[in-house]
Structures are given as structure tokens and as C-alpha cells.
C-alpha positions in Angstrom: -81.7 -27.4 -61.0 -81.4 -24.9 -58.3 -79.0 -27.7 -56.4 -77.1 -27.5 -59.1 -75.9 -24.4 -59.6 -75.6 -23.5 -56.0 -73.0 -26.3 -56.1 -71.2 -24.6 -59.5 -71.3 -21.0 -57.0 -69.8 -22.4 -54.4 -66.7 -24.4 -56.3 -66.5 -21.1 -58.2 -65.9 -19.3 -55.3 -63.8 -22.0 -53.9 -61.1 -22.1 -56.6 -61.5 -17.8 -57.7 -60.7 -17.3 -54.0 -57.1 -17.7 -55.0 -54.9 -15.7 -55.8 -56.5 -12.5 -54.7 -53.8 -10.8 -53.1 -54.5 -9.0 -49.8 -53.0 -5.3 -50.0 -51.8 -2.8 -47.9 -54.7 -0.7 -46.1 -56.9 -3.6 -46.4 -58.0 -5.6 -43.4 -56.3 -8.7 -42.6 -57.5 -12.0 -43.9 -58.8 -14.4 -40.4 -56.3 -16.7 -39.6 -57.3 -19.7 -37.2 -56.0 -19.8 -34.0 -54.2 -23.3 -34.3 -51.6 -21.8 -35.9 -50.8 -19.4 -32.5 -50.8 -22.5 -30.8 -54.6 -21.4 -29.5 -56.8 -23.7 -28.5 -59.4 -21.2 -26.4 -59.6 -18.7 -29.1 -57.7 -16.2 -27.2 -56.0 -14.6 -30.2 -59.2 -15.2 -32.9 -60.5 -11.9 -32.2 -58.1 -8.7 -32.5 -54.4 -9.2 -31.4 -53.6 -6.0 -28.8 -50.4 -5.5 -30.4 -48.6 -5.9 -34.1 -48.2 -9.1 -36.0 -46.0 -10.3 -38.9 -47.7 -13.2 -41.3 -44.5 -14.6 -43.0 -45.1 -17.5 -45.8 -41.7 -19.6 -46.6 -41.1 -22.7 -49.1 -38.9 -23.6 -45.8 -38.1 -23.1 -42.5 -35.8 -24.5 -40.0 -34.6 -28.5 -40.4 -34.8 -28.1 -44.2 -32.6 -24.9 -44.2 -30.0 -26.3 -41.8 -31.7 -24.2 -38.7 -31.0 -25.1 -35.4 -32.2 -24.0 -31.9 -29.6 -21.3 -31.7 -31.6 -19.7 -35.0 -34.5 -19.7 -33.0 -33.6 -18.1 -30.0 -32.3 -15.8 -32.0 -35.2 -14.6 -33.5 -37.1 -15.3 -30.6 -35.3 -12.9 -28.5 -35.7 -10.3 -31.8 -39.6 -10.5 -31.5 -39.4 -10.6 -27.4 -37.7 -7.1 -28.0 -40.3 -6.0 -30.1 -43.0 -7.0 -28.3 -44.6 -8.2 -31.6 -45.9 -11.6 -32.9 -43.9 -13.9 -35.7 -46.1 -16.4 -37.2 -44.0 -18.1 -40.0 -45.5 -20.7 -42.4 -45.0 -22.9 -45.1 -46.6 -25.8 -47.0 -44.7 -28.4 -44.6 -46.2 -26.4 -41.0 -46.3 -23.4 -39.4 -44.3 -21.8 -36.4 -45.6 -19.0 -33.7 -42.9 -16.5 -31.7 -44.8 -14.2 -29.6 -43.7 -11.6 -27.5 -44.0 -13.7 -24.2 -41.3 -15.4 -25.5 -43.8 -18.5 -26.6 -42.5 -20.7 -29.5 -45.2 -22.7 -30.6 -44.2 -25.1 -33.8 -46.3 -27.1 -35.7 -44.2 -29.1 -37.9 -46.0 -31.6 -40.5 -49.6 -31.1 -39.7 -51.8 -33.6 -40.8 -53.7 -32.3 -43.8 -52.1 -28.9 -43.6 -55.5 -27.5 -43.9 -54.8 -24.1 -41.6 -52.0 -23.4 -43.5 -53.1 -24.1 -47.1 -56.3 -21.5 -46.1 -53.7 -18.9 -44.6 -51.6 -19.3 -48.3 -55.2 -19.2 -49.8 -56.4 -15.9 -48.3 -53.4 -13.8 -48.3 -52.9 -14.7 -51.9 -49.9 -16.3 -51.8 -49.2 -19.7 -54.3 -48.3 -22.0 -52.0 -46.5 -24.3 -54.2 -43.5 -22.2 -55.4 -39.9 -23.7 -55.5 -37.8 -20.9 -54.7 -36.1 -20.5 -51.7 -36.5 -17.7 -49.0 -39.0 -15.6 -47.9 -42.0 -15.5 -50.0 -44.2 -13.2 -49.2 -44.8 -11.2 -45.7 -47.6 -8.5 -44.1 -46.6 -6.3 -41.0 -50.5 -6.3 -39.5 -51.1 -3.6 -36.8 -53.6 -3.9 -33.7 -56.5 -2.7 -35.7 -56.0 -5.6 -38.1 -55.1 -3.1 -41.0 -52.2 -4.3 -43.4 -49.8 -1.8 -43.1 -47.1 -3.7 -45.6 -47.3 -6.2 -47.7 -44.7 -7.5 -50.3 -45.4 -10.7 -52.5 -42.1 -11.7 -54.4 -43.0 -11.5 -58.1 -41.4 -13.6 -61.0 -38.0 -13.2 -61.0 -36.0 -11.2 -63.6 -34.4 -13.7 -66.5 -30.8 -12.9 -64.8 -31.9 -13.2 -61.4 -30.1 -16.5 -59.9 -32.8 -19.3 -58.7 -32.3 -19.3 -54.8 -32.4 -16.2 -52.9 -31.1 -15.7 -49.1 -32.5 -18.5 -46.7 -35.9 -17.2 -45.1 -34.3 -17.4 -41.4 -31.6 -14.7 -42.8 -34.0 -12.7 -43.9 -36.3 -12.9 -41.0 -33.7 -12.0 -38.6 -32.1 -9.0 -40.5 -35.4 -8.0 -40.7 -36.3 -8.4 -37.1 -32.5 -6.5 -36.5 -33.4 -3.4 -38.7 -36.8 -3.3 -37.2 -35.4 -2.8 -33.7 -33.3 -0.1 -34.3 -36.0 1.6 -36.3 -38.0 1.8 -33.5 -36.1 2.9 -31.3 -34.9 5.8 -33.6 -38.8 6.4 -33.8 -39.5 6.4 -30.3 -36.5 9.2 -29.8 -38.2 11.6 -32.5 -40.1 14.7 -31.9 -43.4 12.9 -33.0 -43.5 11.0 -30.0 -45.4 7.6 -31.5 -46.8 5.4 -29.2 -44.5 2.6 -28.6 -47.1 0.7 -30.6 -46.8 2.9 -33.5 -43.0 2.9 -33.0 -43.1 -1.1 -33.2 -45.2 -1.1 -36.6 -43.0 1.5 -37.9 -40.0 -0.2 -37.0 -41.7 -3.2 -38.5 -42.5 -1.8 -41.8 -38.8 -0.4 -42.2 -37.2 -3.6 -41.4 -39.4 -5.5 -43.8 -39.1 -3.3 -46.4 -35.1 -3.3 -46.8 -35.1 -7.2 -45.8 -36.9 -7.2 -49.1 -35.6 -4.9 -51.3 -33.4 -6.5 -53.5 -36.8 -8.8 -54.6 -39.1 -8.6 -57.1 -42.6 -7.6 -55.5 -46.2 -8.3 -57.2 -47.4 -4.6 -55.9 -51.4 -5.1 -55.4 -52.8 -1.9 -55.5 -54.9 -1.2 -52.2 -58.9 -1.0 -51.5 -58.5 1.6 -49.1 -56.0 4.5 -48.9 -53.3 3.2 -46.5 -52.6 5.0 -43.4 -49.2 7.5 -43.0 -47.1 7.3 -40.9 -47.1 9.7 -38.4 -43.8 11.8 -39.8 
């Protein structure tokens, strides 16, 4: 009897896991360090620096990406000095700010990405096009952003702009953000400035979307002007 409904709890908890979705000023759902291309754990503890958790339907190949794309927003985050980590249903790709690429295309289960979808509340089997859903994380693992795209308005055309446009014209704004940030009378740290910059670049890249607005746990942190 007891057996029993431990085993009803825990497929309970299983399935009402998702979709809770993670809001800003919570802390940041654990993400496994596969998906950095980690093997020694080295980034399962806190990262030093700020990360953005992108989730796509698509990414490269399947939206006519090549290696020029790539570098491209490589040499975005290497200017940053933050971490990408892009993924989708189909695998899962890393840009760090030691200019490390680090792709996992077609895993085979795609059980550290399904979790990733799973915890951050994200459906991961949506048809649309674009960018999904993305959280600018800083180095104290708080969510300092966090858009979700929501249904979309009945006059709202089916496909939206491919996720590696909207990536990089997020990456773009975020670069000049910070720097404007760094130049103020505030004086951020440059870390600051980066999540800043971040947040800014993010926010217009996304604008024009729909959002699912989670309301947070916790009351987020200001920015520092």
C-alpha cells in the first residue's frame, strides 16, 4: 500500500513539474554540465560570470546557418565575456567567452535537454519558429530576465525571425549597452555592465513577441541606475 502511493507521488511530481515557469529573481534551474561540453563538472557549480539559457525549435542546419553565423555570434559572446548555451529538442550548442564552441547535435535520447525545457518551463514541442524563450542568469545564479513567448495574437503571422537573427541582434544591442553602462557615472562593475547590457539586448530582441509574464518569488534585483 505504502509502495503504491509513493509510486503515484513520484509520477505526480514527475509530470506537475512541467510547466512551472522559472521567473525573474528566482534562482536558476541546475543544468547538467554535458550541455557546456563538461565532462569534469567544472561549470556544475556557480558560473563566475553571466550566462544566457536560450531554447529554439531550430538552430543552425535547419535554418540555413552556416559557420560564418557562428563565428559571428561567437565573436558577440567573446566580446561580452558571457556564456551562450542555445538549445532545442534536436541538441544543444555552448559559446563561451574563451571562444569555446561546443555542439551537440542529435543526442541520443535528448535527455539533458528535454530536463533543461522541463525545468525552465518551457514546452518543448512547439512549432513555431525563432526564439522561444530565453533567461539572462547572473554569477549569483539569479534570473535577472526571463521572457517565454506566449500564444500568439489571432493576426500575428505563424513564423517569426529565425532564432540566429535574433540571437545576434541581441548579442549586438547587448554590446553597446554595456559599454554605454560602463561610461556612466554609476561605475558598474564590468560584470554588472555585462548583465545589464544583457538584459537590454534581450529585451528589445524580444519585444515585438508575445511574452507569458510569470510573476516572481522573490523581488527582483534593480539595476544599479
Amino acid at each position: 500500500m505504502n509502495q503504491s502511493r509513493m509510486k503515484t507521488a513520484n509520477d505526480v511530481e514527475e509530470v506537475s513539474a512541467f510547466p512551472a515557469q522559472v521567473a525573474e529573481g528566482e534562482v536558476a534551474p541546475p543544468l547538467s554540465p554535458r550541455l557546456f561540453g563538461d565532462s569534469t563538472n567544472r561549470y556544475s557549480g556557480n558560473f563566475p560570470h553571466t550566462r544566457v539559457v536560450a531554447f529554439v525549435s531550430s538552430f543552425c542546419d535547419a535554418e540555413g546557418a552556416d559557420e560564418a553565423d557562428l563565428e559571428r555570434i561567437r565573436a558577440e559572446v567573446r566580446g561580452l565575456g558571457a556564456t551562450l548555451l542555445v538549445l532545442s529538442p534536436k541538441g544543444s550548442w555552448c559559446f563561451g567567452p574563451d571562444d569555446r564552441l561546443f555542439r551537440r547535435l542529435a543526442p541520443g535520447d535528448g535527455h539533458d535537454e528535454s530536463a533543461a525545457f522541463r525545468r525552465f518551463g518551457v514546452p518543448e514541442h512547439d512549432s513555431r519558429d525563432g526564439l522561444r524563450a530565453v533567461f539572462v542568469i547572473d554569477g549569483a545564479e539569479i534570473v535577472r530576465f526571463a521572457h517565454v513567448k506566449g500564444a500568439p495574437a489571432p493576426t500575428s503571422p505563424a513564423t517569426g525571425r529565425p532564432s540566429k537573427d535574433s540571437l545576434l541582434r541581441a548579442l549586438v544591442i547587448a554590446a553597446d549597452a554595456m559599454e554605454r553602462a560602463l561610461k556612466t557615472s554609476q561605475r558598474p562593475s564590468p560584470a554588472e555592465a555585462m548583465t545589464v547590457g544583457l538584459i537590454t539586448g534581450f529585451k528589445q530582441a524580444t519585444a515585438s513577441q508575445p511574452r507569458t509574464r510569470v510573476a516572481a518569488q522573490t523581488t527582483p534585483l534593480p539595476l544599479p541606475w
